[in-house]
C-alpha atoms as an extended CHARMM CRD file, in Angstrom:
* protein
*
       136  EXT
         1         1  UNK       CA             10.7040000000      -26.8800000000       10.5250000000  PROA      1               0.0000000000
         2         2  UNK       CA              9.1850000000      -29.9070000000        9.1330000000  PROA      2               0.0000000000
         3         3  UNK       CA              9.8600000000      -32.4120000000        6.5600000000  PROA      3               0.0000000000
         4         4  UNK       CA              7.9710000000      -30.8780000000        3.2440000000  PROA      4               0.0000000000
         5         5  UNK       CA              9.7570000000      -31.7550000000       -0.2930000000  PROA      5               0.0000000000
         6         6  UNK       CA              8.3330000000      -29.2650000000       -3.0790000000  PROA      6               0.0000000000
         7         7  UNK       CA              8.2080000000      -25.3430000000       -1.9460000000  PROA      7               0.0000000000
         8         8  UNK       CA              7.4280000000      -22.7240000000       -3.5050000000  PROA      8               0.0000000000
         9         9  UNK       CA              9.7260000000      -19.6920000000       -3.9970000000  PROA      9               0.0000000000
        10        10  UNK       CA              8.9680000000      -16.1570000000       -4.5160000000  PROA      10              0.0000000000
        11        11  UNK       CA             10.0460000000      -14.5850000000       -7.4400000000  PROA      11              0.0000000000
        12        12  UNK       CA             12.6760000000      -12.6980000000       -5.7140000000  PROA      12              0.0000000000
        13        13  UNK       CA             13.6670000000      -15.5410000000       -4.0300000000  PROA      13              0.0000000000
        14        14  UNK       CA             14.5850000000      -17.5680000000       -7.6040000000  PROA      14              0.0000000000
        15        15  UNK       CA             16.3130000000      -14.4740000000       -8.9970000000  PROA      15              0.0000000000
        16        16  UNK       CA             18.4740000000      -14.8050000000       -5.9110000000  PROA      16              0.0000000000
        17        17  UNK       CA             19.0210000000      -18.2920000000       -6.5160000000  PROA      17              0.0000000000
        18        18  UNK       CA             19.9460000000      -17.9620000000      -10.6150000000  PROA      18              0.0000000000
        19        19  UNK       CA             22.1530000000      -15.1650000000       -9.3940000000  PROA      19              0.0000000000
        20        20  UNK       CA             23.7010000000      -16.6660000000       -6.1900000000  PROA      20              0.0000000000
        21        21  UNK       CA             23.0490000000      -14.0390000000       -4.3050000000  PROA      21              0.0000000000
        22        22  UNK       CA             23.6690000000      -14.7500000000       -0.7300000000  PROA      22              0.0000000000
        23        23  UNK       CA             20.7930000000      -12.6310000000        0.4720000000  PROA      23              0.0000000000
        24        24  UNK       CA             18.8870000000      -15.9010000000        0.8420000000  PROA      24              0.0000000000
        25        25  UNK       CA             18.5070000000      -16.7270000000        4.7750000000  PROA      25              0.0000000000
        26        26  UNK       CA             20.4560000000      -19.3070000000        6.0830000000  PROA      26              0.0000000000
        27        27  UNK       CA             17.0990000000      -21.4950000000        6.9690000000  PROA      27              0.0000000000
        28        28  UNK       CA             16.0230000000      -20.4930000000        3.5320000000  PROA      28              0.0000000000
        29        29  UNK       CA             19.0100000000      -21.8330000000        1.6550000000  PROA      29              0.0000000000
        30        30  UNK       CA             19.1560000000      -24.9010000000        3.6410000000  PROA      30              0.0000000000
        31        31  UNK       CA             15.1190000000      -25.8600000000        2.4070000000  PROA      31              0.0000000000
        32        32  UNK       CA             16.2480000000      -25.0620000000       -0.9970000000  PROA      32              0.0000000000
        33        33  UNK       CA             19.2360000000      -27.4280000000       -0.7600000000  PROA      33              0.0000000000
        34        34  UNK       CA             16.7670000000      -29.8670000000        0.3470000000  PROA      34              0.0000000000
        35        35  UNK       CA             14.4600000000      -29.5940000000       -2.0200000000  PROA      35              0.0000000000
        36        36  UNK       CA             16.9330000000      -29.2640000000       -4.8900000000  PROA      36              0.0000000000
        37        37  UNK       CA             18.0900000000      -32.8020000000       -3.7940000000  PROA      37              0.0000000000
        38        38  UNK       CA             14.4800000000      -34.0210000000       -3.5500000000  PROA      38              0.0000000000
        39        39  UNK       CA             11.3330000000      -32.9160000000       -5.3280000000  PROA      39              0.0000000000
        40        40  UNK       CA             12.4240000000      -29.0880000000       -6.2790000000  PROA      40              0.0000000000
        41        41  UNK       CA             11.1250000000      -26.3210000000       -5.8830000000  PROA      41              0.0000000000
        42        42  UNK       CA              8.6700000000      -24.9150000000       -7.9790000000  PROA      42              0.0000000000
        43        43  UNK       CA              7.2890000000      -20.7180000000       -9.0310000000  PROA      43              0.0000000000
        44        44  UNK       CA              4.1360000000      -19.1020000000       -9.6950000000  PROA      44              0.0000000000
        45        45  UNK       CA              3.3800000000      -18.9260000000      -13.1900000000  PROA      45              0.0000000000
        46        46  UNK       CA              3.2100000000      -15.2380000000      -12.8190000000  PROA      46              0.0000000000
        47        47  UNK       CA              6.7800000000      -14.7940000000      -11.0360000000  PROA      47              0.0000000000
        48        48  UNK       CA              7.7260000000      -15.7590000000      -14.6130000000  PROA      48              0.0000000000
        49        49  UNK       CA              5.7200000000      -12.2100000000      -15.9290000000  PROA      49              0.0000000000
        50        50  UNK       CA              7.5730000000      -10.1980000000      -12.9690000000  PROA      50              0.0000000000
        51        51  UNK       CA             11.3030000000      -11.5470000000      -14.1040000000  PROA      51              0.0000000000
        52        52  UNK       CA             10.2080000000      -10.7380000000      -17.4990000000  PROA      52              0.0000000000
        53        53  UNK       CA              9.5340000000       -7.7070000000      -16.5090000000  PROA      53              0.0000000000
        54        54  UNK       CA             12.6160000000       -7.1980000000      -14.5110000000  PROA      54              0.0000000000
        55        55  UNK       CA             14.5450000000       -7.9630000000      -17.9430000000  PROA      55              0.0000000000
        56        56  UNK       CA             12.8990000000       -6.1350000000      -20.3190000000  PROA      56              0.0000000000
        57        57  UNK       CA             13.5560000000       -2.7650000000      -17.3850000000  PROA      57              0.0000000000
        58        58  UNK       CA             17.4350000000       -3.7300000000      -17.1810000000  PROA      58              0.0000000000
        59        59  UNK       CA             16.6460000000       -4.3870000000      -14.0510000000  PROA      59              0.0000000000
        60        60  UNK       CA             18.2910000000       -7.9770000000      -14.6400000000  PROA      60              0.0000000000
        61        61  UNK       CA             21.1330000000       -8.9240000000      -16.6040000000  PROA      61              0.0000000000
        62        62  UNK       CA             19.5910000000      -10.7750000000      -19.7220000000  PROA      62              0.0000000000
        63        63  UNK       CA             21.4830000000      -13.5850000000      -21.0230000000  PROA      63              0.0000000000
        64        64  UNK       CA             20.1890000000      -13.0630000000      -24.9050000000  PROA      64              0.0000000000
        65        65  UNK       CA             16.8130000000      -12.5720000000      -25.1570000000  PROA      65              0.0000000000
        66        66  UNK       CA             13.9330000000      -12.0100000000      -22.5120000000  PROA      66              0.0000000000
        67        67  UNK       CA             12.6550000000      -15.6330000000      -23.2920000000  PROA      67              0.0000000000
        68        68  UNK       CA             16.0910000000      -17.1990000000      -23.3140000000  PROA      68              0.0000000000
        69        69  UNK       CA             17.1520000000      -15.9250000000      -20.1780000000  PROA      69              0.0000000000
        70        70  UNK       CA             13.5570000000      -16.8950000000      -18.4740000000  PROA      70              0.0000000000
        71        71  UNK       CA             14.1920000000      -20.4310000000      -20.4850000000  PROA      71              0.0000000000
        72        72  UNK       CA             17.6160000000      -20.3880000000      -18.8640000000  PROA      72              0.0000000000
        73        73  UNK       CA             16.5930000000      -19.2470000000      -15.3140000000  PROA      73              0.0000000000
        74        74  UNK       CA             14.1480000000      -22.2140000000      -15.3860000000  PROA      74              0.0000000000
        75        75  UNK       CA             16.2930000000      -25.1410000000      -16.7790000000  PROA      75              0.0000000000
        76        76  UNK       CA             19.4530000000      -24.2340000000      -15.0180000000  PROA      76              0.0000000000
        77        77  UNK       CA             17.6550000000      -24.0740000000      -11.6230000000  PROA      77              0.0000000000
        78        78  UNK       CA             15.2590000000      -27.3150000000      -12.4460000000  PROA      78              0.0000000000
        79        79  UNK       CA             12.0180000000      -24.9370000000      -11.5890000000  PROA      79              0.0000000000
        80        80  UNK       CA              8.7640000000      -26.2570000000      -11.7490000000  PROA      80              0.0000000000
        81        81  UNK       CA              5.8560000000      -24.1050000000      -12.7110000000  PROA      81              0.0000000000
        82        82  UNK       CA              3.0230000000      -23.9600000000      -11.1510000000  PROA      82              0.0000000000
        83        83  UNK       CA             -0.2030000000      -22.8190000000      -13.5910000000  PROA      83              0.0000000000
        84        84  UNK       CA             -2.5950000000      -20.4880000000      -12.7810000000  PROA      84              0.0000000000
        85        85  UNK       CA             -5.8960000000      -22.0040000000      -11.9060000000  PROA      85              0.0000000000
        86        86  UNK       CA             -9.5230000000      -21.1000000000      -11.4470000000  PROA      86              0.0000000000
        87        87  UNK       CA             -9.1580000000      -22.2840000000       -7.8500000000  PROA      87              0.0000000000
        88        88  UNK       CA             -5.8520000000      -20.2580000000       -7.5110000000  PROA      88              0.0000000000
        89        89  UNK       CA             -7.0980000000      -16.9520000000       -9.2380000000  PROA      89              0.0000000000
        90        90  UNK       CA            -10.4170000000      -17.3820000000       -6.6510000000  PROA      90              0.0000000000
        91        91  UNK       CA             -8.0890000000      -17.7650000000       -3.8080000000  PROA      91              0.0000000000
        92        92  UNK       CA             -6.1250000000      -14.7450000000       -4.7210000000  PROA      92              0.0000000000
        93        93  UNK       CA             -9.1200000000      -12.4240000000       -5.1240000000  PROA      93              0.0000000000
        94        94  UNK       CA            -11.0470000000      -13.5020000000       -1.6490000000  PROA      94              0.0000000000
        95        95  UNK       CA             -7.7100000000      -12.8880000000        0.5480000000  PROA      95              0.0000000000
        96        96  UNK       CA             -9.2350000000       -9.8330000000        3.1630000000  PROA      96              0.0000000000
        97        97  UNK       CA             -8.3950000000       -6.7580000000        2.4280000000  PROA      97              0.0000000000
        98        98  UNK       CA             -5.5410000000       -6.4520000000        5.3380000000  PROA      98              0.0000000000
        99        99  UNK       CA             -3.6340000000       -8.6210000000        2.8100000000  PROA      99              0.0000000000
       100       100  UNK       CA             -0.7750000000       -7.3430000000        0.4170000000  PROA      100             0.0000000000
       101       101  UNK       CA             -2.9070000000       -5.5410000000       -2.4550000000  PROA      101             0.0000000000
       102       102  UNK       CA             -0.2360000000       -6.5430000000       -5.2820000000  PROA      102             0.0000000000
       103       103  UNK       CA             -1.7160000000       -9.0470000000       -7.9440000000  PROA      103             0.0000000000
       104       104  UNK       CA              1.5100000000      -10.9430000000       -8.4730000000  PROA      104             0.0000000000
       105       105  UNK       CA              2.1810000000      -11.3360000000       -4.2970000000  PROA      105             0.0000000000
       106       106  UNK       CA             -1.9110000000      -12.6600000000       -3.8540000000  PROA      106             0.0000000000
       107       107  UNK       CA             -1.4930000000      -14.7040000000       -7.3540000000  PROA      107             0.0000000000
       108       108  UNK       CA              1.8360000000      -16.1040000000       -5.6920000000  PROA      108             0.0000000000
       109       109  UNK       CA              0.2840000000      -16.6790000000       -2.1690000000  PROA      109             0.0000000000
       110       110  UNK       CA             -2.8460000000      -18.2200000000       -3.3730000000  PROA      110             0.0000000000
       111       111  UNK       CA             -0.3490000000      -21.2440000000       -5.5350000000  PROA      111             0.0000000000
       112       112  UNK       CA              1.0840000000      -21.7440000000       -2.1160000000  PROA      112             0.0000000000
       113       113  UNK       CA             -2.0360000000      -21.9000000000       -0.2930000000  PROA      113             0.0000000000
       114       114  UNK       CA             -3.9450000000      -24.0500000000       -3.1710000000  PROA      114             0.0000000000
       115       115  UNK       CA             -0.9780000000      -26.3260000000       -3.7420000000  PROA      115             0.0000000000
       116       116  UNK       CA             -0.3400000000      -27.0630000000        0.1420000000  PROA      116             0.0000000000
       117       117  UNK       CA              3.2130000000      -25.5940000000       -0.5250000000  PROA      117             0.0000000000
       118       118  UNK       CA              5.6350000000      -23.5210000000        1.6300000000  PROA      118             0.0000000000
       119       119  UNK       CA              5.9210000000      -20.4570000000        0.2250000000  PROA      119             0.0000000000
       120       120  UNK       CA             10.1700000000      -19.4520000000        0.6580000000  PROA      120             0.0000000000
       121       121  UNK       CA             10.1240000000      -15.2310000000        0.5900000000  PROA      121             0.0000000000
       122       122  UNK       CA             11.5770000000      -12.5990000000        2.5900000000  PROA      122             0.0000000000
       123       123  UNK       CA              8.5090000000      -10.4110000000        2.2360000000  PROA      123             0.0000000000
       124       124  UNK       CA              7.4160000000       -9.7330000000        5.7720000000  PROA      124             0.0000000000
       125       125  UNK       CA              3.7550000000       -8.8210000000        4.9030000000  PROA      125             0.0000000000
       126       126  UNK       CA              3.2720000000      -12.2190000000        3.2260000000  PROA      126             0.0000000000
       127       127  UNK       CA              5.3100000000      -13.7630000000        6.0880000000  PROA      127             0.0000000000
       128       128  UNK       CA              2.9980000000      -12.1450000000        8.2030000000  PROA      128             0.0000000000
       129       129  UNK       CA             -0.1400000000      -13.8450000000        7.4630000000  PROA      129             0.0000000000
       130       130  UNK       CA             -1.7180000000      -16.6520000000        9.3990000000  PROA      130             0.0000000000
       131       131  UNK       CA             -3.3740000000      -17.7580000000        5.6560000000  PROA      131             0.0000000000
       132       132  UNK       CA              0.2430000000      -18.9030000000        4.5570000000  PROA      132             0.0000000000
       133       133  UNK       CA              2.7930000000      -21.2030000000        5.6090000000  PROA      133             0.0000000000
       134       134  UNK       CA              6.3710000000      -19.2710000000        5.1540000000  PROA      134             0.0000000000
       135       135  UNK       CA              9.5630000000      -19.9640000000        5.4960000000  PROA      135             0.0000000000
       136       136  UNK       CA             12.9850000000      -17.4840000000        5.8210000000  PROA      136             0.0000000000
């Protein structure tokens, strides 16, 4: 699996991890314990505009407001946040068009693939590219 230190998790894949859900792959977990103990792990800016988003539909338990629970999300789990950039955003809009069409999945992708990082999601069509390194 290699030896990396900072990777980058999907936003579903943080919501998991705030939540303890143990949806998280085995392999997954274990990179996240790794990096947790090392450099961290780090988000897209814009997973932080899809769990907002998630709150605001009750689609997650908010712990006070939208931007306290995103503050809390990010503190308690020591998440790094990656910005968007005018090399990411021209990564996300020249993937082909056989990849996922979803802004936040090619904005997400493109930090990965612009930072060097391992991108840790169960999404199969993202895990299915050759453009990204993955990990589940």
């Amino acid at each position: 699996m290699g030896g990396f230190e900072l990777i980058l998790l999907d936003t579903h894949v943080l919501v998991w991890v705030a939540t303890g859900d143990e949806r998280i792959s085995r392999r997954a977990m274990s990179a996240i314990r790794r990096a947790r103990s090392s450099d961290g792990f780090a988000i897209a800016s814009i997973s932080l505009l899809e769990m907002a988003t998630l709150l605001a539909r009750g689609r997650m338990r908010p712990f006070g407001t939208i931007e306290a629970s995103l503050r809390l999300i990010v503190e308690q789990t020591n998440t790094a946040i990656k910005p968007l950039t005018v090399e990411i955003a021209a990564i996300a809009a020249q993937f082909p068009r056989d990849f996922p069409n979803d802004a936040a999945d090619r904005v997400i992708a493109a930090t990965a693939r612009a930072e060097g990082l391992v991108l840790v999601t169960r999404d199969e069509k993202l895990r299915s590219s050759s453009l990204l390194k993955t990990l589940w």
